[in-house]
N, C-alpha and C positions, 0 to 999 in steps of 0.2 A: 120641117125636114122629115121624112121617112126613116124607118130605123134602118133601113138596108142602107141610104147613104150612111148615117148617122156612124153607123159602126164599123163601113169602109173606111169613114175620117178617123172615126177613135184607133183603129187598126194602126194606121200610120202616125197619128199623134204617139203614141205609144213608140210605132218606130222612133219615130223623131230623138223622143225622151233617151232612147237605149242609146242613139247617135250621141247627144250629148253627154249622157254620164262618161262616153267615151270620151270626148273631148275632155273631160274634167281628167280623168285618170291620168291623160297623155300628157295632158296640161303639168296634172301632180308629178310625174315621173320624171319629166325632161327639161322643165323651166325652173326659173331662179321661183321665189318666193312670191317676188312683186306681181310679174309677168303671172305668176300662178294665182296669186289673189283675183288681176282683172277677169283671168278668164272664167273664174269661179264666179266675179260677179258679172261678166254678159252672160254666161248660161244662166246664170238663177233670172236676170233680166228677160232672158227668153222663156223659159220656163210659167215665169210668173204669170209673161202675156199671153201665152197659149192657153196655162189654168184661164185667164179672166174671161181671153175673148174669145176661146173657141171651147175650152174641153168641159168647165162650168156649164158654161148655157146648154149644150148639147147633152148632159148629163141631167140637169134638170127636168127636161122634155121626153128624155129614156134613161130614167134611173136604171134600167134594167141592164145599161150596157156597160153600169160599174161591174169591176171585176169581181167573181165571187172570191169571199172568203177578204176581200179590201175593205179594212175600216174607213170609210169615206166617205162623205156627206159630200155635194156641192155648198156655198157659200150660196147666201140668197142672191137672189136675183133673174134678172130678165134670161129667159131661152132664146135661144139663136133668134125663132124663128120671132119672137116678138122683139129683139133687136134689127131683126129685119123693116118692121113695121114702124117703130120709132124712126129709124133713120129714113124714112120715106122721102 
C-alpha cells in the first residue's frame, strides 16, 4: 500500500476510534450497568480487530504514520500488504 492511502485509512481509522469512545461514553451515561458492560465489551471487540487487521499491519509498513509524541510500537507481525499476499 502507498503512504498517501495508508494514511487516508489511518485518518479515518482514527475517526472511527473517536466515534466509538463516543459510543462508550453515551453507553456510560444513559444505560444500566449490564447494557453498559456489553457495549464496552463490542467496542473493545471492535477495536481490537481494527488494531489486528488493519491499523497494526499498515503501521508496520509506515511506522512513520504513528502519531508523534504516541508511545506505540505495532505488535509483530505481517503488513497489510503481505497479508495481502498470504491470502492469495
Amino acid at each position: 500500500m502507498d503512504e498517501e492511502t495508508a494514511r487516508q485509512i489511518v485518518a479515518r481509522l482514527q475517526t472511527c476510534v473517536n466515534l466509538l469512545s463516543e459510543v462508550v461514553q453515551i453507553a456510560h451515561a444513559n444505560c444500566g450497568d449490564e447494557e453498559d458492560r456489553l457495549v464496552r465489551r463490542g467496542v473493545g471487540y471492535v477495536l481490537s480487530e481494527m488494531q489486528d487487521r488493519l491499523t497494526d499491519p499498515i503501521f508496520r509498513e509506515h511506522p512513520d504514520l504513528i502519531p508523534q509524541g504516541v508511545d506505540y510500537e505495532p505488535m509483530a507481525g505481517p503488513t497489510l500488504t503481505e497479508m495481502v499476499k498470504e491470502s492469495g
